[in-house]
Structure formats: C-alpha cells, structure tokens
C-alpha positions as a Markdown table, in Angstrom:
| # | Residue | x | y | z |
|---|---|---|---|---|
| 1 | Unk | 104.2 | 43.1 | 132.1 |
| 2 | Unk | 106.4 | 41.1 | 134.2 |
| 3 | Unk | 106.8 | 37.5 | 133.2 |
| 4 | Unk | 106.1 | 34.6 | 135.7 |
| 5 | Unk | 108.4 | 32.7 | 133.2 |
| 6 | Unk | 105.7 | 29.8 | 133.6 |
| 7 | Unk | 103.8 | 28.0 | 130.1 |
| 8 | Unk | 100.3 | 26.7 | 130.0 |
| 9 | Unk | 98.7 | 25.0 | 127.8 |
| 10 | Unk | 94.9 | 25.4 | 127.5 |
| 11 | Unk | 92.7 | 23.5 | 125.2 |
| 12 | Unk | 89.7 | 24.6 | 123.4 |
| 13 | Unk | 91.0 | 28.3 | 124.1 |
| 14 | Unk | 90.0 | 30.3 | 120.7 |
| 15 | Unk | 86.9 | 30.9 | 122.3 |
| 16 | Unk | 84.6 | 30.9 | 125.3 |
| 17 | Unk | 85.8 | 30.0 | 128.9 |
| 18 | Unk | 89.3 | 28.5 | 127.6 |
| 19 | Unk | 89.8 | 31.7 | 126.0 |
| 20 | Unk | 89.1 | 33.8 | 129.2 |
| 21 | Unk | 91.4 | 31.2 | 131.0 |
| 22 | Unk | 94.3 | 32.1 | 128.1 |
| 23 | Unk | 93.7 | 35.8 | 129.1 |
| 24 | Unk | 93.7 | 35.7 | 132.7 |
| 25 | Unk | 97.4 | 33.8 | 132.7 |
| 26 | Unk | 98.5 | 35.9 | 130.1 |
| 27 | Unk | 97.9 | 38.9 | 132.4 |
| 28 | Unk | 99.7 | 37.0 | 135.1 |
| 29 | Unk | 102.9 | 36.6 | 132.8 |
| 30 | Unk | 102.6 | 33.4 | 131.9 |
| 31 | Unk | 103.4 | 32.6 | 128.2 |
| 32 | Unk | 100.1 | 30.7 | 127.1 |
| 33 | Unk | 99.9 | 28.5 | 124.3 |
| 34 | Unk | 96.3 | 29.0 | 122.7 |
| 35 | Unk | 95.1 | 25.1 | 121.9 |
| 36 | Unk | 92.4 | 24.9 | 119.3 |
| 37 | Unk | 91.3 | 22.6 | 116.3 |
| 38 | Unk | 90.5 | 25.3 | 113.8 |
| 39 | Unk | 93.8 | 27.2 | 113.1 |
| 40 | Unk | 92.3 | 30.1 | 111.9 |
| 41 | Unk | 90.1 | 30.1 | 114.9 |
| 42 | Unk | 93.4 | 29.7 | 117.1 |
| 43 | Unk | 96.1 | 31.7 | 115.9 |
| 44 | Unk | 93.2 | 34.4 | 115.5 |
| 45 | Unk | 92.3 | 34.2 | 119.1 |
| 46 | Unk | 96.4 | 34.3 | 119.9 |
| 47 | Unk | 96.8 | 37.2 | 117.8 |
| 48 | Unk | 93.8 | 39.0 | 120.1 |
| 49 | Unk | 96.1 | 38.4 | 123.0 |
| 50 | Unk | 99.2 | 39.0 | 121.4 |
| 51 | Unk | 97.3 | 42.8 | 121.0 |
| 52 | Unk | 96.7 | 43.2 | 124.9 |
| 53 | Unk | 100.3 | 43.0 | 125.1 |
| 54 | Unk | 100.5 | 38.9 | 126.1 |
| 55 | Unk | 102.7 | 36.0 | 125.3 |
| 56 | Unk | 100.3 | 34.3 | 123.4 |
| 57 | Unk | 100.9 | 31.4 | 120.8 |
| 58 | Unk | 98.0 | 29.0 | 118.7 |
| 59 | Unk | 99.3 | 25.6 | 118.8 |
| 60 | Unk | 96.8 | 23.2 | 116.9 |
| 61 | Unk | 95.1 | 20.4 | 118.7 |
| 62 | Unk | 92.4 | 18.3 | 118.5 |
| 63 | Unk | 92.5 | 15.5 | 121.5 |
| 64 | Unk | 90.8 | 13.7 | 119.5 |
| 65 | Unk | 93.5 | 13.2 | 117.4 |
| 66 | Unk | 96.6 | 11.5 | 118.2 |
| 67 | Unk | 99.0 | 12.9 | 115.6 |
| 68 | Unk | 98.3 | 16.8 | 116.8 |
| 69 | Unk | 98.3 | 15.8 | 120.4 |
| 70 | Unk | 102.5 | 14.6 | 119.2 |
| 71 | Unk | 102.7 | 17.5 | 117.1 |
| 72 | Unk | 101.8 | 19.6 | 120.5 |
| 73 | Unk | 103.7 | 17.3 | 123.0 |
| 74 | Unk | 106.8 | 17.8 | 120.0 |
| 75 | Unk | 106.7 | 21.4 | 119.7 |
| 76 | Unk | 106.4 | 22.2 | 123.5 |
| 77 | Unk | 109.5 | 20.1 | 124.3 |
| 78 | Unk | 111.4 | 21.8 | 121.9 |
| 79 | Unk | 110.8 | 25.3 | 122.9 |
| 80 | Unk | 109.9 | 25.4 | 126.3 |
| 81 | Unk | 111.7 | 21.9 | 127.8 |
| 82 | Unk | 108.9 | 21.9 | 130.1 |
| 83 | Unk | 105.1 | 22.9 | 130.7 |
| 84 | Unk | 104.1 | 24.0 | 134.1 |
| 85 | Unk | 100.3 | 24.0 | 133.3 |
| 86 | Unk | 97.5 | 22.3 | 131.6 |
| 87 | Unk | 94.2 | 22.7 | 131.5 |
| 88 | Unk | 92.1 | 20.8 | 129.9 |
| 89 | Unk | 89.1 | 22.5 | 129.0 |
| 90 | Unk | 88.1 | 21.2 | 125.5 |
| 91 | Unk | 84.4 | 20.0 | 125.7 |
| 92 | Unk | 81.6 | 19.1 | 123.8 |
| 93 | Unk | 77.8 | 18.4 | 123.5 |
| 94 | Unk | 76.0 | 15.8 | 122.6 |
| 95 | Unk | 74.5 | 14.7 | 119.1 |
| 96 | Unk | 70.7 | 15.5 | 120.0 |
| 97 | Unk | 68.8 | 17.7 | 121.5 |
| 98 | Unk | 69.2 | 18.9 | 125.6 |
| 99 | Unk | 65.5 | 17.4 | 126.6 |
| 100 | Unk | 66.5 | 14.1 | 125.1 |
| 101 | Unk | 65.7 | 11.6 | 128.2 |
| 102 | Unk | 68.6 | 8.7 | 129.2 |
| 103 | Unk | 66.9 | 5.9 | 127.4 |
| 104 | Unk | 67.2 | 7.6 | 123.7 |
| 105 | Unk | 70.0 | 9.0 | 123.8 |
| 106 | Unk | 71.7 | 6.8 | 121.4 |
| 107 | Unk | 75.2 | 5.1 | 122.1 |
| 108 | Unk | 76.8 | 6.9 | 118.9 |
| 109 | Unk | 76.0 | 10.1 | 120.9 |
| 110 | Unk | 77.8 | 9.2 | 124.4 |
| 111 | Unk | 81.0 | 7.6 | 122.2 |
| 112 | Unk | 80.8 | 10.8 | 120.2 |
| 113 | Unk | 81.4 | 13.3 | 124.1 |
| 114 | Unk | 83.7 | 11.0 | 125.8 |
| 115 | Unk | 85.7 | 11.1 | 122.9 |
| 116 | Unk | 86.4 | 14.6 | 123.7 |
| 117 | Unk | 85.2 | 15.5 | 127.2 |
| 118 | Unk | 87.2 | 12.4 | 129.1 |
| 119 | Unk | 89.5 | 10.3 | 126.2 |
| 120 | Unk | 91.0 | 13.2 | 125.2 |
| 121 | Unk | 92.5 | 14.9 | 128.9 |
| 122 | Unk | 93.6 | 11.7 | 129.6 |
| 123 | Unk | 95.6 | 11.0 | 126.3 |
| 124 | Unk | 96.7 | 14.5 | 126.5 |
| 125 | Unk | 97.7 | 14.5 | 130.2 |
| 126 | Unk | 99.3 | 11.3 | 129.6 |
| 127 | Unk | 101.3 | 12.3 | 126.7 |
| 128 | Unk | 102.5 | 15.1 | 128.3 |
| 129 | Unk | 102.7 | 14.3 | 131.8 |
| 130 | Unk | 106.8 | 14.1 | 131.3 |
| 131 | Unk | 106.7 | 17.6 | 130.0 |
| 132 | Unk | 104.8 | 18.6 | 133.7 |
| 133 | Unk | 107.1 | 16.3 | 136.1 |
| 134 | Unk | 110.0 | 18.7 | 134.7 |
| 135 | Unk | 108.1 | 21.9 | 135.8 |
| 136 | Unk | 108.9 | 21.2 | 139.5 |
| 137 | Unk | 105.2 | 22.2 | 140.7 |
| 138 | Unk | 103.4 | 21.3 | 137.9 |
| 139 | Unk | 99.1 | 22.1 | 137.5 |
| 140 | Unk | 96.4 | 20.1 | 135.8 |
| 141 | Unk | 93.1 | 21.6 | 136.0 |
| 142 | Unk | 90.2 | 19.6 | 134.6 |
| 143 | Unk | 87.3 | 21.9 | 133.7 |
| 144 | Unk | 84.2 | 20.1 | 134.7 |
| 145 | Unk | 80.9 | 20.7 | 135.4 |
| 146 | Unk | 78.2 | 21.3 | 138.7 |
| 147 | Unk | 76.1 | 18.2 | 136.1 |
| 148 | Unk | 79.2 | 15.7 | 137.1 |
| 149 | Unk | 78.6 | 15.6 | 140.4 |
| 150 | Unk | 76.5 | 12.5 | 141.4 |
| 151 | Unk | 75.8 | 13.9 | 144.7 |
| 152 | Unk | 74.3 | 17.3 | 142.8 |
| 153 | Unk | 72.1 | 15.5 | 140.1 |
| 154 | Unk | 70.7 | 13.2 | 143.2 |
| 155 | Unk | 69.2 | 16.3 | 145.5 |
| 156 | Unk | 65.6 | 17.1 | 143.7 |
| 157 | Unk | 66.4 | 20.5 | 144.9 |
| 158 | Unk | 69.6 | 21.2 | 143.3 |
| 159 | Unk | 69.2 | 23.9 | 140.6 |
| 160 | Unk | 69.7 | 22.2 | 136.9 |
| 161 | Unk | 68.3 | 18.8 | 138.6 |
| 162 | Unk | 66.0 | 18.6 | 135.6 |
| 163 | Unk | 69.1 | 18.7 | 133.5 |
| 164 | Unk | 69.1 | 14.9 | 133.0 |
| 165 | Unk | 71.9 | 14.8 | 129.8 |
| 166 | Unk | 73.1 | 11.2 | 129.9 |
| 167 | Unk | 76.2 | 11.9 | 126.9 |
| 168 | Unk | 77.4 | 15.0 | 128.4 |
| 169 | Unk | 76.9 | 14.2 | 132.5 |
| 170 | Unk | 78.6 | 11.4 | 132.4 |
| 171 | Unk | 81.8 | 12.4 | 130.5 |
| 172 | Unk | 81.9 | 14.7 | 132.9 |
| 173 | Unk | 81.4 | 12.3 | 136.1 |
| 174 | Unk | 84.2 | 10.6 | 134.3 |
| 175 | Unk | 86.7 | 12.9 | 133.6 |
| 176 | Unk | 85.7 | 13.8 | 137.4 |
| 177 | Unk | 87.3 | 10.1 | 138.7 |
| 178 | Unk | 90.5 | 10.5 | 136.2 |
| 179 | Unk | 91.2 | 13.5 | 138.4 |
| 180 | Unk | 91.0 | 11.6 | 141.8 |
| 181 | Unk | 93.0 | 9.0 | 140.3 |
| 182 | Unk | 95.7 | 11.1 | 138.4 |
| 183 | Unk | 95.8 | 13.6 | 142.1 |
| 184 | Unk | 96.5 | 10.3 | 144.1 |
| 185 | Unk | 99.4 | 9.6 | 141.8 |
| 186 | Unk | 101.0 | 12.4 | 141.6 |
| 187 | Unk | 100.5 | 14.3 | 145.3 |
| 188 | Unk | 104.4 | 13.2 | 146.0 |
| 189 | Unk | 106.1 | 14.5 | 143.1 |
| 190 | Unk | 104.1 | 18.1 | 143.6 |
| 191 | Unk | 101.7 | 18.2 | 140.7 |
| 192 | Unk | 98.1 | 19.3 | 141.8 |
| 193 | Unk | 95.3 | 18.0 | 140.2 |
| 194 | Unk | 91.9 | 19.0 | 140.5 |
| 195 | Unk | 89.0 | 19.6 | 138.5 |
| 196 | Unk | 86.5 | 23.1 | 138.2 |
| 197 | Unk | 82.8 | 23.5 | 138.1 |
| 198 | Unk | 83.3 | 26.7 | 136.0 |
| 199 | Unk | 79.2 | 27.5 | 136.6 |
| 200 | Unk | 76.4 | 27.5 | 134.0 |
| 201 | Unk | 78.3 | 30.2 | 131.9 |
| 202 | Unk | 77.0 | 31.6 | 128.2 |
| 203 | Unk | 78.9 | 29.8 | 125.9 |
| 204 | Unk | 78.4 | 28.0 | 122.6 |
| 205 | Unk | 77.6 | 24.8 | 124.5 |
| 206 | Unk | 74.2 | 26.0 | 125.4 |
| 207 | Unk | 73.4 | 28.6 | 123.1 |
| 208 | Unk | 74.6 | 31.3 | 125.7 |
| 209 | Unk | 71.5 | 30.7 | 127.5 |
| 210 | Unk | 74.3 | 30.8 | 131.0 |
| 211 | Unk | 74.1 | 33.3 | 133.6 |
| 212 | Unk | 77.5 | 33.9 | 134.3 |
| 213 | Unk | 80.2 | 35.4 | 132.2 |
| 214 | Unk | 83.5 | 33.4 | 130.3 |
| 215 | Unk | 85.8 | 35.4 | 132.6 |
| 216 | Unk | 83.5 | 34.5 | 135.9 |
| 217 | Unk | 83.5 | 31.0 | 134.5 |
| 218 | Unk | 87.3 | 31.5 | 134.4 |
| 219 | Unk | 88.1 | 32.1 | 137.5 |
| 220 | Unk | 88.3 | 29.0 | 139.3 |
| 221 | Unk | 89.8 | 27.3 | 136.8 |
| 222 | Unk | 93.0 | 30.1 | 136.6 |
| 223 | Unk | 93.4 | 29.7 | 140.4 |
| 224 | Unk | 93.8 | 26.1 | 140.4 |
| 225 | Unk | 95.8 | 26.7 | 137.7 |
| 226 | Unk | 98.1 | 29.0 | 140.1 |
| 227 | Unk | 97.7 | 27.3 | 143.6 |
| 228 | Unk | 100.5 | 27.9 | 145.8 |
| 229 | Unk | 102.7 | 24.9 | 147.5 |
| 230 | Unk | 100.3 | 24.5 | 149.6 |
| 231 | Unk | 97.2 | 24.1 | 148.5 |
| 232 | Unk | 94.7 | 21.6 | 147.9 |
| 233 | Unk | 95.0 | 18.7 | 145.3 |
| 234 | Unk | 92.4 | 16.1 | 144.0 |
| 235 | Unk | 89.6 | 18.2 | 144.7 |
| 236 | Unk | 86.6 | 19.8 | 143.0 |
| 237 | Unk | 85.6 | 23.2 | 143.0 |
| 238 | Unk | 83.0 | 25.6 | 141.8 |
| 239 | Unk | 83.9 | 29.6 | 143.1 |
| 240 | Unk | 87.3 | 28.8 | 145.1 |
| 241 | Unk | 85.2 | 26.5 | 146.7 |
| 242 | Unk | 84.8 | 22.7 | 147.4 |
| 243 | Unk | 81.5 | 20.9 | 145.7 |
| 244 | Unk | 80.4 | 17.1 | 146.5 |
| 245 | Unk | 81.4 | 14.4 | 144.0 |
C-alpha cells in the first residue's frame, strides 16, 4: 500500500464508526493514530489494523482529561512534527433512559455529554490546532448528528422527530456552532472545518438498534476528512451532502 505520508488522529476509534473511520484512512495510506480511553481497547483495535496491513498506532485519550489530551498533543509533535487530520468523533449518551422528556432530564446528565460530546473537540482542537497549522491543508471533521440540527428536530415530519434527547441533542447543536466558528477562523490559513451527520448507524450508542452500517456511517466523515483544495469548509453534511443547521 502506498503511503499518502499524511497522520490523523481519530478519537473514540477502538470501536464503532471511529474505528471504520481509522480503517478507511488506513486503506488510503494514511498513518492513523487509533484514539481511545481503554488501552486495551485501543492498542487491540490498532493491532486489528496493523493485521490488514495498515499504519495503525493506539494512542490513549480521554478528552475529558486534560493530562492525556498533553500526553497526545506531546507524543504527536515528537514523532510526526505535524498532524494533518483530526476527527473528532468521541461521543456519548446520556445518564437516563432515551424516552426521558426535556423537563427531567436532570442537569448532572447534560454536564455529564457536553463534557465529552462538545468540551472535549474543542480542548482537543485547541490543543492541537498548532500541530494542524503545520500540516499546510490541515482537516477537522466534527462527527455530529441529523438530532443537532434545529431546523431537522423542528419539521414534525422529519424521521427521528420524536427523538426529543435534551443531554445528547444539544451537545451536538453545540459542537455543531464550534464548527462554524472554528471554519470562519481558519478558512485563510487552509484548514477545512466541517462537521458529519454520520446517519442513525448500529452502534453502542443505541444498542445497535441503527440502520446503517459503521463503515456507511463512515463515509462522510473520511471524505471530509480528505477534501481536496477546493472544497467546501464550515459546512454540515450527512451522505456527501449538505443538511440544514
């Protein structure tokens, strides 16, 4: 296999979509680095790569966690000098149950997913947002969700309407604005920034009740991840193609 000579960095990849995302890159060349909190989780899911032939390497991280998130930022300017994609893909659930209406949901429970789904890309991309400016074309793909978009969750006839999750919809609206803001800021120096829908794919996260497959689910995110010079930026997109905010 040819290398592209490019790194990524995807978090949560030991399993699921982030994993499918790891394997799709890895096919393309590029030398991923396998983020995940467990590290037998991790560097077992980097070893399964390794054995399809692909540059694969755990590097633990929890972005919840300041001092791995160093320990990550550390080690990939060390080896690599650079990093020319991230993708932040790391999410959770809420505390309670999926039928839990807005005004239960308890406060503990929305701390708990922000945390994770929109504190943790930003204190990641922020930490190594130095690491991407050196790549010369740098990508950030957030992996979001069809349940961020306000414009989705407002139209009665939108499929998961009834999915009414105030923890986890929100993060996701949230981590939805960071990637406005963080495309607007960035569009000169080259870095695209957008965020993917990956579809309601069978995952941990719902008990694989999905539809779609992790490597359907990973699609969109790997070709943001790979966009050419020329295409889009601070968008959001769900099968190559644009969704409402």
């Amino acid at each position: 296999m040819s290398s592209t000579g490019k790194v990524a960095l995807i978090t949560g990849a030991n399993k699921g979509i982030g994993f499918e995302i790891a394997r799709a890159l890895g096919r393309q060349g590029t030398t991923v680095l396998v983020g995940a909190r467990d590290e037998g989780r991790g560097a077992g899911a980097a070893e399964k790569l390794r054995a399809e032939g692909l540059d694969a390497r755990f590097v633990r991280l929890d972005v919840t966690d300041p001092g791995t998130i160093e320990g990550a930022r550390r080690r990939i300017e060390e080896e690599f000098g650079r990093l020319d994609i991230l993708v932040n893909n790391a999410g959770i659930s809420g505390l309670h149950g999926w039928d839990v209406p807005p005004s239960r949901v308890s406060l503990e429970s929305v701390r708990h997913v922000f945390e994770t789904n929109f504190f943790g890309p930003i204190a990641l991309t922020q930490a190594l947002l130095p690491l991407v400016r050196k790549s010369g074309g740098g990508r950030i793909v957030n992996v979001s969700s069809g349940l961020g978009s306000l414009t989705l969750l407002s139209d009665p006839g939108y499929e998961f309407y009834g999915a009414n999750l105030l923890d986890y919809n929100t993060s996701k609206t949230a981590l939805n604005a960071f990637t406005v803001s963080l495309a607007k800021e960035l569009k000169e120096a080259g870095i695209k920034v957008n965020a993917a829908d990956p579809d309601y794919v069978a995952t941990d996260l719902n008990a694989h009740s999905g539809t779609h497959t992790t490597a359907e689910g990973a699609d969109t995110p790997v070709w943001l991840a790979t966009l050419a010079d020329d295409g889009p930026t601070g968008g959001y997109f769900n099968g190559r193609r644009p969704i409402p905010w």
